[in-house]
C-alpha positions in Angstrom: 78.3 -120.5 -14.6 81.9 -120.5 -15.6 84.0 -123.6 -16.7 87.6 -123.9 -14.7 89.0 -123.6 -18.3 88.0 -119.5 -18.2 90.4 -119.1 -15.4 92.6 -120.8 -16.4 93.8 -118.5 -19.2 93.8 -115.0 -17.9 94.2 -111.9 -19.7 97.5 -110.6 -19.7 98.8 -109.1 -16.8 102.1 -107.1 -18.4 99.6 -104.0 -19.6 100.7 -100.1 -19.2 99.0 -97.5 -20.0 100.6 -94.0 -20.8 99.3 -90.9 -18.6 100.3 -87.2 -18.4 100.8 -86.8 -14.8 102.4 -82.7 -15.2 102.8 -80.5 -18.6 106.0 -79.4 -16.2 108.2 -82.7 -18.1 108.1 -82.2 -22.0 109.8 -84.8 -24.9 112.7 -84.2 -26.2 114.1 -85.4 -29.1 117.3 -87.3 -30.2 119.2 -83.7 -30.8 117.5 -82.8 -27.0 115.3 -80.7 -28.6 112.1 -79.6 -27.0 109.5 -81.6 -29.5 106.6 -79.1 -30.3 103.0 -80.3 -31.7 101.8 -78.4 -34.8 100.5 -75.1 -32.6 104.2 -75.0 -31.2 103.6 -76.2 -27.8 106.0 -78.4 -26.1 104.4 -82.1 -25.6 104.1 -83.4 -22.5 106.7 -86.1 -21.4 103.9 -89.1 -20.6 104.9 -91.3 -17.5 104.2 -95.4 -18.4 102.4 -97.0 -15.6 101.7 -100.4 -15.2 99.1 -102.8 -12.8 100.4 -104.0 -9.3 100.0 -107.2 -8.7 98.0 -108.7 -5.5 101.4 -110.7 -5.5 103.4 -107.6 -5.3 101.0 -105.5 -3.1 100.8 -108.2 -0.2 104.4 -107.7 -0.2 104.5 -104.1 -0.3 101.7 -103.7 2.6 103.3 -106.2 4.6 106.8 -104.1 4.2 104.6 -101.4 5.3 103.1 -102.9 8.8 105.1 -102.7 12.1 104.0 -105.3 15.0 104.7 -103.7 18.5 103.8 -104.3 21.9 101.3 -101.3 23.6 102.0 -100.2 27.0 99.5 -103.1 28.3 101.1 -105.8 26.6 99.1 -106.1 23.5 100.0 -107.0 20.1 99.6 -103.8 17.7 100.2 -103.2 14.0 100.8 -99.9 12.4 100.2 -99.2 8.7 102.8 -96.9 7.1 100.4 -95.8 4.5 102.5 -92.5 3.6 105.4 -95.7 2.6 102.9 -98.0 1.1 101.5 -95.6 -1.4 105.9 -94.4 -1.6 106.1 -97.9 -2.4 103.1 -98.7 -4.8 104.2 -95.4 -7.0 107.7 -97.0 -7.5 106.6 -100.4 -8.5 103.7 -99.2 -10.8 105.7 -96.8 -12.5 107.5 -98.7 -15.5 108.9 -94.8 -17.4 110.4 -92.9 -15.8 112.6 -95.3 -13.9 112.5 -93.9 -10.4 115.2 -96.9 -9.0 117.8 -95.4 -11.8 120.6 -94.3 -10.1 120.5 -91.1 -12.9 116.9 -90.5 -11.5 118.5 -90.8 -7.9 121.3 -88.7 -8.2 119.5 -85.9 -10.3 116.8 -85.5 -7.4 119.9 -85.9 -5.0 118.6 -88.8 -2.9 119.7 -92.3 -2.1 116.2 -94.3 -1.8 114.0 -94.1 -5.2 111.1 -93.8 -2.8 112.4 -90.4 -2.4 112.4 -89.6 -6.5 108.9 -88.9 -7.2 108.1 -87.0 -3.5 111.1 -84.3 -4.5 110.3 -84.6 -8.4 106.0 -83.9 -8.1 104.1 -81.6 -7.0 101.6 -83.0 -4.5 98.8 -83.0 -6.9 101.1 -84.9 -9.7 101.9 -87.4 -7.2 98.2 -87.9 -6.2 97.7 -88.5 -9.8 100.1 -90.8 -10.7 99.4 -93.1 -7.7 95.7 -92.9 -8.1 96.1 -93.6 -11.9 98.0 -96.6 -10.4 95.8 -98.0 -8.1 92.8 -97.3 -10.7 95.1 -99.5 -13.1 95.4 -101.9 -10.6 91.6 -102.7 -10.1 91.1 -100.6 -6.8 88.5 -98.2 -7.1 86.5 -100.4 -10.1 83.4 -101.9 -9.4 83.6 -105.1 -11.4 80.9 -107.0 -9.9 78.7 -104.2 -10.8 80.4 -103.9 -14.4 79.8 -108.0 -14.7 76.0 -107.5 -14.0 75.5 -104.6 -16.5 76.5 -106.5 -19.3 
């Protein structure tokens, strides 16, 4: 059984992690130089994702929920899940900056939710919110981690 003091002093919530979503954006050095690795290939530009918060994600889903009334009268809420996960990509994403209004006007749009839907490939942008969400503790077992060890 645990002692209040072990929850009291959580682990750090301010990690990233570095993940290649595409080989499509390479580095570039200080000159602008493609950067090649020692067989000559370019390296591949790494995106810097960080955890969501359950702070952050209450606020994002609840951003994401519309109350209407039905045709009977009834109360309904709709879940914008196509914005939520729009939404989730943007505040998990620490490089590249997708709220930079650079980023913006290079992808020609207004709303940085709009960045990484014109700037990935549907498969990139499955992997960089997944990678998110994994970071994020959705997807982990950690009960079943806890009893393992």
């Amino acid at each position: 059984m645990g002692k209040l003091s072990d929850f009291l002093h959580p682990v750090r919530q301010d990690e990233t992690q570095e993940i290649i979503v595409s080989d499509r954006f390479v580095q570039h050095g200080d000159d602008g130089a493609v950067v090649l690795d020692e067989k000559g290939t370019p390296i591949p530009a790494p995106f810097i994702i960080r955890p969501v918060s359950e702070e952050m994600n209450a606020a994002i889903r609840k951003g994401c929920t519309r109350s209407h009334r039905d045709r009977s009268g009834m109360l309904v809420q709709d879940f914008d899940v196509n914005a939520y996960t729009a939404r989730i990509v943007i505040a998990g994403t620490v490089e590249p900056d997708f709220a930079a209004a650079e980023m913006c006007s290079a992808y020609g749009v207004i709303n940085p939710e709009d960045v990484p839907r014109k700037m990935l490939y549907s498969g990139e942008y499955r992997r960089l919110s997944d990678a998110i969400m994994d970071l994020s503790g959705f997807g982990d077992d950690i009960q079943e981690e806890a009893k393992n060890s």
